[in-house]
mmCIF file of the C-alpha atoms, coordinates in Angstrom:
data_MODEL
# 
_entry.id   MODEL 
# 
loop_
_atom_site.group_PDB 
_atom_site.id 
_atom_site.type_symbol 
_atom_site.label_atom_id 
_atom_site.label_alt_id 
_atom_site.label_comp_id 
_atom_site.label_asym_id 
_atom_site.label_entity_id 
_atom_site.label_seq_id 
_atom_site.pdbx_PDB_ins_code 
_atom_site.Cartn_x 
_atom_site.Cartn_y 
_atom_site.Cartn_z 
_atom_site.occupancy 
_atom_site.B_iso_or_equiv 
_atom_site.pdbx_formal_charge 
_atom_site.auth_seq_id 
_atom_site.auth_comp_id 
_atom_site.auth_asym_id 
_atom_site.auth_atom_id 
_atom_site.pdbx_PDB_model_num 
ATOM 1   C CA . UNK A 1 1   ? 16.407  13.706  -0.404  1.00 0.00 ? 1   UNK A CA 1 
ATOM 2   C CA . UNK A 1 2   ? 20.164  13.339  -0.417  1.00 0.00 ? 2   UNK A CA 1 
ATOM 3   C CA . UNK A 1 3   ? 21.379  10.952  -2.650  1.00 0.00 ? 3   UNK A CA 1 
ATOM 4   C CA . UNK A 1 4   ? 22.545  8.586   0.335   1.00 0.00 ? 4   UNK A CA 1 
ATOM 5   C CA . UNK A 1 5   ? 18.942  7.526   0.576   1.00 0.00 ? 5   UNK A CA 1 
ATOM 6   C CA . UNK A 1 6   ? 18.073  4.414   0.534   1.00 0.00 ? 6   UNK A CA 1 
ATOM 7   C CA . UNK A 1 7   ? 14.743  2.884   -0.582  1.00 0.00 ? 7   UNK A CA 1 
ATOM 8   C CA . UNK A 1 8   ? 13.281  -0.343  -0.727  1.00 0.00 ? 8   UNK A CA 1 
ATOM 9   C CA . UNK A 1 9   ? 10.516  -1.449  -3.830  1.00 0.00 ? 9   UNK A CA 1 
ATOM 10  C CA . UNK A 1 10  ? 8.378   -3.303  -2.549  1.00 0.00 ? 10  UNK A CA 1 
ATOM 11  C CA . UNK A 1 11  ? 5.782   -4.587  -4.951  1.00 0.00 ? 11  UNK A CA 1 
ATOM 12  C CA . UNK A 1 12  ? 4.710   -8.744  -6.416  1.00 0.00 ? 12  UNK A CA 1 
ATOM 13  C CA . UNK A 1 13  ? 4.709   -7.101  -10.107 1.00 0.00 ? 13  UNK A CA 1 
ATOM 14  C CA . UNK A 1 14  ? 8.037   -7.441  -11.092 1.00 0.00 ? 14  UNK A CA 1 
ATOM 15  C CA . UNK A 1 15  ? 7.691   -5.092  -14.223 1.00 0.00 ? 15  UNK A CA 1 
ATOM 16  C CA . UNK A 1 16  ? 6.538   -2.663  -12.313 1.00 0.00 ? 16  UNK A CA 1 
ATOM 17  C CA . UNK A 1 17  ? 8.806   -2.854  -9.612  1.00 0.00 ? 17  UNK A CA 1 
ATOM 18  C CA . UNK A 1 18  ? 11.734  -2.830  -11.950 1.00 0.00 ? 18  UNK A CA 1 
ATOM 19  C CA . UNK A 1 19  ? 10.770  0.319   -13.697 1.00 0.00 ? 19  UNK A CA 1 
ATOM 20  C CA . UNK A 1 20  ? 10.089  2.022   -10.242 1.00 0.00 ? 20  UNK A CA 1 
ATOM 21  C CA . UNK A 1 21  ? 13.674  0.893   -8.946  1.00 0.00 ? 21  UNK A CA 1 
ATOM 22  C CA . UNK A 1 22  ? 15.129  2.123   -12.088 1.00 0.00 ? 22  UNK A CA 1 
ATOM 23  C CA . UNK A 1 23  ? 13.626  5.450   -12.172 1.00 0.00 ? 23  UNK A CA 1 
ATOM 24  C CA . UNK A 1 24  ? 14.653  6.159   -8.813  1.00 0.00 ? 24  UNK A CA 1 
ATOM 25  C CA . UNK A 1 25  ? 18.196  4.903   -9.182  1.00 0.00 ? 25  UNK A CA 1 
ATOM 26  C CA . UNK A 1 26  ? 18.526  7.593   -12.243 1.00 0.00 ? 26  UNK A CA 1 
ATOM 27  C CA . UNK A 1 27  ? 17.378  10.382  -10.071 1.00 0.00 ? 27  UNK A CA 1 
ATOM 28  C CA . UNK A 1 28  ? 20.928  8.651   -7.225  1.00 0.00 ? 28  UNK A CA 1 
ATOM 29  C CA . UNK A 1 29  ? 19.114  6.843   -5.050  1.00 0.00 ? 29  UNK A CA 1 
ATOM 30  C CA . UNK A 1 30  ? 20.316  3.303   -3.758  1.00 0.00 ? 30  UNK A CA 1 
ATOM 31  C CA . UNK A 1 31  ? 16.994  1.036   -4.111  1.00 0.00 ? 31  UNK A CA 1 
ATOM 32  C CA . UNK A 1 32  ? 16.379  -2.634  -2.639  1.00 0.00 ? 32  UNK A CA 1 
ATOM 33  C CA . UNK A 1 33  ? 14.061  -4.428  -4.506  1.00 0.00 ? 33  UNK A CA 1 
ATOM 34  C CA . UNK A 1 34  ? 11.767  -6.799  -2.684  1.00 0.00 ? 34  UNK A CA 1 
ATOM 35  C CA . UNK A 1 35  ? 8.249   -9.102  -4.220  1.00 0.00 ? 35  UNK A CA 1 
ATOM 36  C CA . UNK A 1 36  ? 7.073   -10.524 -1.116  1.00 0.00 ? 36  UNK A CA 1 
ATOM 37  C CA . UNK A 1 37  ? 6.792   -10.177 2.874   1.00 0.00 ? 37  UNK A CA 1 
ATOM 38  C CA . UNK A 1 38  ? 9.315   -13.051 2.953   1.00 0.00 ? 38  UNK A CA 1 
ATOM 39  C CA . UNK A 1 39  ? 12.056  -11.588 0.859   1.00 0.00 ? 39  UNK A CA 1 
ATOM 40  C CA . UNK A 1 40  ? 11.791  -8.408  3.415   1.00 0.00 ? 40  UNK A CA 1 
ATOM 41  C CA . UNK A 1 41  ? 12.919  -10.486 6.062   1.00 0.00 ? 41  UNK A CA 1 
ATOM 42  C CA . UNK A 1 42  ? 15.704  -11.650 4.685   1.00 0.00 ? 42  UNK A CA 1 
ATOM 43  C CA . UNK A 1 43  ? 16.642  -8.464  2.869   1.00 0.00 ? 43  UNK A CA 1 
ATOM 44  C CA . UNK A 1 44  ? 20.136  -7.205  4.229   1.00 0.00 ? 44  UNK A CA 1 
ATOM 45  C CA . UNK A 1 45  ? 20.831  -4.103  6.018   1.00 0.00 ? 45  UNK A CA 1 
ATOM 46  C CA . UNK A 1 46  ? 17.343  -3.140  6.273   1.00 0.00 ? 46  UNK A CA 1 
ATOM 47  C CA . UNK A 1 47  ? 17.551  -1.089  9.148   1.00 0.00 ? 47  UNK A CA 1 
ATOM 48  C CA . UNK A 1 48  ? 19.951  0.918   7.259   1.00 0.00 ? 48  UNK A CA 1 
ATOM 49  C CA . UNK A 1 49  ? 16.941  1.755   4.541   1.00 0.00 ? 49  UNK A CA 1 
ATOM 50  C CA . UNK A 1 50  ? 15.183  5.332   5.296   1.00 0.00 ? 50  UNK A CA 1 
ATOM 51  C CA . UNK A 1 51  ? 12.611  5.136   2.568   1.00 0.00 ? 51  UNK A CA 1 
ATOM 52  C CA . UNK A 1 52  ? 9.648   2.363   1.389   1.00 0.00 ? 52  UNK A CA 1 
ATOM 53  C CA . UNK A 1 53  ? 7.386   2.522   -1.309  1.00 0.00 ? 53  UNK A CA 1 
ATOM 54  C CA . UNK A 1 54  ? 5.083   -0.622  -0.637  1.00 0.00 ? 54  UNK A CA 1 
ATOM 55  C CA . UNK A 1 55  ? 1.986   -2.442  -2.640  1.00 0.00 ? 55  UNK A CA 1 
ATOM 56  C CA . UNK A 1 56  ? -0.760  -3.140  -0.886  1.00 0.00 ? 56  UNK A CA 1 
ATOM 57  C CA . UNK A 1 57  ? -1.535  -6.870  -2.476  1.00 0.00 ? 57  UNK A CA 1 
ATOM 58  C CA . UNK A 1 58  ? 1.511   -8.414  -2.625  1.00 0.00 ? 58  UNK A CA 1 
ATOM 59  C CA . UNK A 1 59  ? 0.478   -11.748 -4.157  1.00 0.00 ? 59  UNK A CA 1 
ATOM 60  C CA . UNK A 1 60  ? -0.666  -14.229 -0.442  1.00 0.00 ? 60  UNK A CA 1 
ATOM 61  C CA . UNK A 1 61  ? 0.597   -11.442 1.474   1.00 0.00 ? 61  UNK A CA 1 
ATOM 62  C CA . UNK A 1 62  ? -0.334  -7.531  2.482   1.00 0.00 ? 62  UNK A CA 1 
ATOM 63  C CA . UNK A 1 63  ? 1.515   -4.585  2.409   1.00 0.00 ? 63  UNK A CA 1 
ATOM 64  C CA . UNK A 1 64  ? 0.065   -4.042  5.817   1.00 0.00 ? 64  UNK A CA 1 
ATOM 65  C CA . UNK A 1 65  ? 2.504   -6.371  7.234   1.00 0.00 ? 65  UNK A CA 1 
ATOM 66  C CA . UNK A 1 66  ? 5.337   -5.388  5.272   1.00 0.00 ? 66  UNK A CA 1 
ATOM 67  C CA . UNK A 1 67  ? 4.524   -1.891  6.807   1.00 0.00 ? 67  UNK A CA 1 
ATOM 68  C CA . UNK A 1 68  ? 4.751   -3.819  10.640  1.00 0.00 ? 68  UNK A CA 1 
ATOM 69  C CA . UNK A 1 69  ? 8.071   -5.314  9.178   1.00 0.00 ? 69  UNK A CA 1 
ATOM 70  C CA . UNK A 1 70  ? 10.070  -2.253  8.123   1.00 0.00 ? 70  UNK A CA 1 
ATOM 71  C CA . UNK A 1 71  ? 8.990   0.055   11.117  1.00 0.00 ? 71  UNK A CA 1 
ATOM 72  C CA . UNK A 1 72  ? 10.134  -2.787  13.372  1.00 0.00 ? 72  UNK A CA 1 
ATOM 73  C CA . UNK A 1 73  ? 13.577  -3.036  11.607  1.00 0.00 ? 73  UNK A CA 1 
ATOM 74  C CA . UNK A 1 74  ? 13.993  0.965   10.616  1.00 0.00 ? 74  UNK A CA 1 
ATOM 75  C CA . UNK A 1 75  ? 11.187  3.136   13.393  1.00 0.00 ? 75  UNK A CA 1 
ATOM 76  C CA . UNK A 1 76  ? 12.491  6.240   11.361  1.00 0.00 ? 76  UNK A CA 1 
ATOM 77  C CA . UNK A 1 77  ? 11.394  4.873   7.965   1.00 0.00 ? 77  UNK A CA 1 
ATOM 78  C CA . UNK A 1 78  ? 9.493   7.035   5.872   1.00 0.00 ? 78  UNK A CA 1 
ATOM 79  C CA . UNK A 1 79  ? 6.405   4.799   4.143   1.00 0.00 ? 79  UNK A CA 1 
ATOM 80  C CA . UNK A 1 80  ? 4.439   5.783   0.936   1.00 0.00 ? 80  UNK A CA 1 
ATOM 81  C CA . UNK A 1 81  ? 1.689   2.701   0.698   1.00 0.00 ? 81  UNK A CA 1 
ATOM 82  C CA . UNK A 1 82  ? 0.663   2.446   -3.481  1.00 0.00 ? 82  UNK A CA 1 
ATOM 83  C CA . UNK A 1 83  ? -2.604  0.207   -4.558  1.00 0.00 ? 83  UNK A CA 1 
ATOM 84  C CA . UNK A 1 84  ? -4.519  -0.165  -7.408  1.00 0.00 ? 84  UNK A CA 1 
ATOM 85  C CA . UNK A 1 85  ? -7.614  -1.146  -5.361  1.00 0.00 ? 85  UNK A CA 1 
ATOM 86  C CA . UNK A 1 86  ? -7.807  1.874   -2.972  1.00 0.00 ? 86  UNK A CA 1 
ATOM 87  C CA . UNK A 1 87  ? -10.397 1.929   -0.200  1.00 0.00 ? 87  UNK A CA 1 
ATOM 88  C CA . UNK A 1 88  ? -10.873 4.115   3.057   1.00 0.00 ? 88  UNK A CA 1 
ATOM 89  C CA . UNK A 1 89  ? -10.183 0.936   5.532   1.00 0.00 ? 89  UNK A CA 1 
ATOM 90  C CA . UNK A 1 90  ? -7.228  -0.282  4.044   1.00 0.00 ? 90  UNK A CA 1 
ATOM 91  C CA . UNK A 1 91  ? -6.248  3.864   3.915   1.00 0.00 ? 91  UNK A CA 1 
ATOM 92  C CA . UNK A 1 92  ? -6.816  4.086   7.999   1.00 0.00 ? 92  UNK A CA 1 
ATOM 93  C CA . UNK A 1 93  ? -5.266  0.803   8.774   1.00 0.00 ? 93  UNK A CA 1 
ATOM 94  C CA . UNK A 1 94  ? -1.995  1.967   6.822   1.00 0.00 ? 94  UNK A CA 1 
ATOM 95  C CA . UNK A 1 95  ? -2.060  5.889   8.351   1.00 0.00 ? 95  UNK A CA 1 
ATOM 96  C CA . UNK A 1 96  ? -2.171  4.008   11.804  1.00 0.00 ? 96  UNK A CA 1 
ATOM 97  C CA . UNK A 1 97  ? -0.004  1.028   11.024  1.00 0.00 ? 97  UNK A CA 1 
ATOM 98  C CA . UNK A 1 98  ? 2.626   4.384   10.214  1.00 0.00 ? 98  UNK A CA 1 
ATOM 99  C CA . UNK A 1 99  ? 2.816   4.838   6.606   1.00 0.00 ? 99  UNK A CA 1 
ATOM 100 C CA . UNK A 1 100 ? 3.238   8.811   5.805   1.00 0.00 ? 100 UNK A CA 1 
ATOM 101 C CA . UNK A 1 101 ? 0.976   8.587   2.867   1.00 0.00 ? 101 UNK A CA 1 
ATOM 102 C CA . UNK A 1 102 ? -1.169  6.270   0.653   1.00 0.00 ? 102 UNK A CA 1 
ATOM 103 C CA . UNK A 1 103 ? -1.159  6.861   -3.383  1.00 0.00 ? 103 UNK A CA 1 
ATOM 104 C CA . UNK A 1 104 ? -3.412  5.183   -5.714  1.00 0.00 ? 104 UNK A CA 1 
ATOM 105 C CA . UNK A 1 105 ? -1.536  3.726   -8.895  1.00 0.00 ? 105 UNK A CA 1 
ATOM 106 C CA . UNK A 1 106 ? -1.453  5.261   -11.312 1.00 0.00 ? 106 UNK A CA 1 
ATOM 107 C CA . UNK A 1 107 ? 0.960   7.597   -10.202 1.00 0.00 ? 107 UNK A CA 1 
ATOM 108 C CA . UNK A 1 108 ? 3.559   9.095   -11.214 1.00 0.00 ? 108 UNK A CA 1 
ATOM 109 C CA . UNK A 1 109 ? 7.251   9.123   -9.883  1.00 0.00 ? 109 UNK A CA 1 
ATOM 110 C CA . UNK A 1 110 ? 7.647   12.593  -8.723  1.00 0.00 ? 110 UNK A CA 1 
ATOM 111 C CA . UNK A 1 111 ? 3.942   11.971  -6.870  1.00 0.00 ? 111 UNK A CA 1 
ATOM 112 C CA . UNK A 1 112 ? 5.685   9.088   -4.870  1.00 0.00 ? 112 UNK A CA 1 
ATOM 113 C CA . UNK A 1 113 ? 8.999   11.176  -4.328  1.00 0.00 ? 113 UNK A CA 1 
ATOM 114 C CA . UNK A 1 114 ? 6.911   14.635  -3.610  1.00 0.00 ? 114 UNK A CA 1 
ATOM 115 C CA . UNK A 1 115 ? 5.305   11.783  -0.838  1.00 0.00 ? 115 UNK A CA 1 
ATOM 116 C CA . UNK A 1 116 ? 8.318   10.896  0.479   1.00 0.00 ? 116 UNK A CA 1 
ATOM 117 C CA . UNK A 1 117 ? 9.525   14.312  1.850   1.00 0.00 ? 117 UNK A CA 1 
ATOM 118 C CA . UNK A 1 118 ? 6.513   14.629  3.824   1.00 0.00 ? 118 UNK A CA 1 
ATOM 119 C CA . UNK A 1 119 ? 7.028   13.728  7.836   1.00 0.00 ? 119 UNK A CA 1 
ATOM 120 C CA . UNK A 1 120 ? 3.611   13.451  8.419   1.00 0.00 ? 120 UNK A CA 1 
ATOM 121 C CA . UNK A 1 121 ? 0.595   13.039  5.743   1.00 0.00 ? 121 UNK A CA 1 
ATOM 122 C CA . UNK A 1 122 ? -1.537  15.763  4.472   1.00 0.00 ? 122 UNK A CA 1 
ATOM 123 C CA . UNK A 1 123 ? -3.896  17.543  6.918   1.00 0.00 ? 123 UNK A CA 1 
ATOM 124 C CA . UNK A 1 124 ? -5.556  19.518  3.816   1.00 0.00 ? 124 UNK A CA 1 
ATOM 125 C CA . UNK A 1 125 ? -7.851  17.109  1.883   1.00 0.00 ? 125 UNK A CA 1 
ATOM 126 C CA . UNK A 1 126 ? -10.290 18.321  -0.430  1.00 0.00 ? 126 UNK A CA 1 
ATOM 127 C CA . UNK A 1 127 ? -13.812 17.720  0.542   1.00 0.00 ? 127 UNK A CA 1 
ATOM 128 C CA . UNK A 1 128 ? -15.769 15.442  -2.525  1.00 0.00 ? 128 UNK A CA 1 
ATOM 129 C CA . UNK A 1 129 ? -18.918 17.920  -3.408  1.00 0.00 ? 129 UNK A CA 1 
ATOM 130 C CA . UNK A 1 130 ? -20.711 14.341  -4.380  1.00 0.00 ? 130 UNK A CA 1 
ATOM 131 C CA . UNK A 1 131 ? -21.878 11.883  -2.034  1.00 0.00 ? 131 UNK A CA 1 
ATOM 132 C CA . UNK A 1 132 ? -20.187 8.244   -2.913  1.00 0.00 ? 132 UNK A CA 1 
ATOM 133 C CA . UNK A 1 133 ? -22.204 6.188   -5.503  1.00 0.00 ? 133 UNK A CA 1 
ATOM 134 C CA . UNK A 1 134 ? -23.494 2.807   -4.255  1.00 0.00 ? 134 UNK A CA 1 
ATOM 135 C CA . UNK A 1 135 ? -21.400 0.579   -6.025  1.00 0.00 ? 135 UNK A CA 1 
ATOM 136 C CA . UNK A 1 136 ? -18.254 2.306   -3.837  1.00 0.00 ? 136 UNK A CA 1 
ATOM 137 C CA . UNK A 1 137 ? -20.031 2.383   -0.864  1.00 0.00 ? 137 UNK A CA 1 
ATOM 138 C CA . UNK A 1 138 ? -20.128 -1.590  -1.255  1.00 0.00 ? 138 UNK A CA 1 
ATOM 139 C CA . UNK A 1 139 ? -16.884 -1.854  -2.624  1.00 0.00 ? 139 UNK A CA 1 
ATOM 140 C CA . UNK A 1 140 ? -15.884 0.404   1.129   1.00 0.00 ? 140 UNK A CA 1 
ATOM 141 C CA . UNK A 1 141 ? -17.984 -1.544  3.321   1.00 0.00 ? 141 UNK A CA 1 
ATOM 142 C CA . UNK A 1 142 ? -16.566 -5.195  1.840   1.00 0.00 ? 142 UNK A CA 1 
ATOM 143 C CA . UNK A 1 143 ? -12.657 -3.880  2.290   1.00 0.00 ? 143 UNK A CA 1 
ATOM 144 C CA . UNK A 1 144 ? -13.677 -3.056  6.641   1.00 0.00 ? 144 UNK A CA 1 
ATOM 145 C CA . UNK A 1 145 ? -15.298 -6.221  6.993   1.00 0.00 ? 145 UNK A CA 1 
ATOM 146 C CA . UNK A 1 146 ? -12.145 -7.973  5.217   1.00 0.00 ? 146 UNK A CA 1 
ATOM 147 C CA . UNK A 1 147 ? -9.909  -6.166  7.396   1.00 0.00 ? 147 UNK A CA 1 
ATOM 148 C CA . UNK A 1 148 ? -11.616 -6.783  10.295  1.00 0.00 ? 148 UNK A CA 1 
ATOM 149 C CA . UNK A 1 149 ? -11.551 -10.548 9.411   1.00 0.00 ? 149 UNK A CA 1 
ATOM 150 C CA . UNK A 1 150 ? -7.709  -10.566 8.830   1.00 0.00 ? 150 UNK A CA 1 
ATOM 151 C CA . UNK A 1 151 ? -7.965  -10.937 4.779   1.00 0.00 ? 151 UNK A CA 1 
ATOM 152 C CA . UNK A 1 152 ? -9.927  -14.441 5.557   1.00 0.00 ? 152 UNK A CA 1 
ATOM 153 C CA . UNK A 1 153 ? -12.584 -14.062 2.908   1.00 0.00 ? 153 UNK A CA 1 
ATOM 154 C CA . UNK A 1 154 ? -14.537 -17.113 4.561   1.00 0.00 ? 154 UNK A CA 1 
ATOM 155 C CA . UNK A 1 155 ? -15.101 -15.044 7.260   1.00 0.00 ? 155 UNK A CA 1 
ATOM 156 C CA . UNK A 1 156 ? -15.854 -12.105 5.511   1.00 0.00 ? 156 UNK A CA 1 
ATOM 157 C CA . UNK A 1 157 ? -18.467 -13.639 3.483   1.00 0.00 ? 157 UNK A CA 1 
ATOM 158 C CA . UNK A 1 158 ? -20.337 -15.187 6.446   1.00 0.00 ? 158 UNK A CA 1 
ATOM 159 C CA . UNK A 1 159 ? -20.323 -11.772 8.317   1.00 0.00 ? 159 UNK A CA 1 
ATOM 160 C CA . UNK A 1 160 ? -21.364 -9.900  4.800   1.00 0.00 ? 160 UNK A CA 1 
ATOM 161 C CA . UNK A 1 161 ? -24.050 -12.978 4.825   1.00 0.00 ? 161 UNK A CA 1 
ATOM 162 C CA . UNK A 1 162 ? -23.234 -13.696 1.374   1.00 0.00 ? 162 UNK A CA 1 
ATOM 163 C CA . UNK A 1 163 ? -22.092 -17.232 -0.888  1.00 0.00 ? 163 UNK A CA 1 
ATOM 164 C CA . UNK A 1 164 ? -17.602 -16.943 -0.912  1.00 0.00 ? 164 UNK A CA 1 
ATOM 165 C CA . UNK A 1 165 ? -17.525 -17.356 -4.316  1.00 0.00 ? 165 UNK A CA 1 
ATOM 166 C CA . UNK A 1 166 ? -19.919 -13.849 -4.790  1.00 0.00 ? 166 UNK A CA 1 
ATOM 167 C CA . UNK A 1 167 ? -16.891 -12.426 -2.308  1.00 0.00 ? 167 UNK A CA 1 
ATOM 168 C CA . UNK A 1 168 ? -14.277 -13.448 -4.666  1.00 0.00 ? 168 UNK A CA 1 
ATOM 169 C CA . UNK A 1 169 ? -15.587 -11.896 -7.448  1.00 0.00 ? 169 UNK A CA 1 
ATOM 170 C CA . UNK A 1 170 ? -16.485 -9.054  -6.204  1.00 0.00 ? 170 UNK A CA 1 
ATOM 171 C CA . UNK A 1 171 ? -12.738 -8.363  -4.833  1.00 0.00 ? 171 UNK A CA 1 
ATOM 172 C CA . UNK A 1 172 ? -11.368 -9.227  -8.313  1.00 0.00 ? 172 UNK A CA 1 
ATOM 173 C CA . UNK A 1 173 ? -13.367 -6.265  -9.947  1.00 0.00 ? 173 UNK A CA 1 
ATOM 174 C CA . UNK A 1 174 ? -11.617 -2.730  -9.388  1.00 0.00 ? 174 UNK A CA 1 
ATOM 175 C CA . UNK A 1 175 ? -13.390 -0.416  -7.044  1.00 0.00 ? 175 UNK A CA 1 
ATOM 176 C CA . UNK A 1 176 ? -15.694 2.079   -8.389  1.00 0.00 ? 176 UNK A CA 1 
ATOM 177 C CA . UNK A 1 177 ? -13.757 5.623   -8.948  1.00 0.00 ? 177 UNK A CA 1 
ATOM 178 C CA . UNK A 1 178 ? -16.954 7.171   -6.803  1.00 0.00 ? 178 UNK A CA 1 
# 
C-alpha cells in the first residue's frame, strides 16, 4: 500500500486499538482511530479513508454496522473484520455485508496488512480433516440464531427454547477452537 493510505481502527479496547494504530503509523500509514459505531459517524473525512480494520463486538454495538457505515461513506473501502469470538454466521454476514476478509485475534500485524491487499477474499480454504466437536457446533448454531434475531438475546433464547440468563453465559465463554 502506498503510504497515502489511510486507515481507520476501529475497535472498543482502547489498548489494543492504540497499539494497532501505532504499528501501522510506523510502517507510514495515516490511521483514524475510532471505539464505537457513534464516533464513526462523526469521524471527519471518512470518505477519504481507503482501508478499515474493524472489531466485531464493539461494546452495545457490532462491527456489522460499522461495516454498513464505512461502505456507505467510502464504496471502495477495503474491510478486514478481526474478533476474538469467531463463528461461521457472523463470518457470512460480514463476506456479504462487504468486508474482504475476516481474521481471528490473535493476529498478527503483517496478517491484517497481508489482508488488506487482497480485492476479494480467499477462494483457497483448507478443508478441516475433523468434523466440528459439539461444543462448536453449539457455540455455531447460538451465533445464526443471534444474528437472525438482530443481537436481541431475548429473542434468541426463546427461539433456542432456553432460560436468557443460560444465553448470557454461554456468549461470555469463548468459542470452542473445534
Amino acid at each position: 500500500m502506498p503510504s497515502d493510505a489511510r486507515i481507520i481502527v476501529v475497535d472498543d479496547d482502547v489498548v489494543f486499538c492504540e497499539t494497532l494504530a501505532e504499528s501501522l503509523a510506523k510502517r507510514d500509514y495515516q490511521v483514524v482511530q475510532a471505539h464505537s459505531l457513534t464516533e464513526v459517524h462523526t469521524c471527519p473525512d471518512l470518505s477519504e479513508l481507503n482501508y478499515a480494520v474493524v472489531d466485531l463486538r464493539l461494546g452495545e454495538d457490532s462491527g456489522l454496522q460499522v461495516i454498513r457505515a464505512l461502505l456507505t461513506a467510502n464504496a471502495e473501502m477495503k474491510i478486514v473484520m478481526l474478533t476474538a469470538y469467531a463463528s461461521i454466521a457472523t463470518t457470512v454476514e460480514a463476506i456479504k455485508l462487504g468486508a474482504i476478509n475476516y481474521l481471528t485475534k490473535p493476529v498478527s500485524i503483517q496478517e491484517i496488512l497481508d489482508k488488506l491487499h487482497l480485492s476479494e477474499p480467499a477462494t483457497e480454504l483448507p478443508i478441516a480433516h475433523s468434523p466440528l466437536s459439539v461444543r462448536r457446533l453449539e457455540w455455531e448454531h447460538v451465533q445464526k440464531v443471534l444474528l437472525e434475531h438482530d443481537g436481541n438475546i431475548s429473542a434468541a433464547a426463546r427461539a433456542l427454547n432456553m432460560h436468557r440468563r443460560t444465553l448470557q453465559r454461554k456468549l461470555q465463554k469463548r468459542p470452542a477452537k473445534r
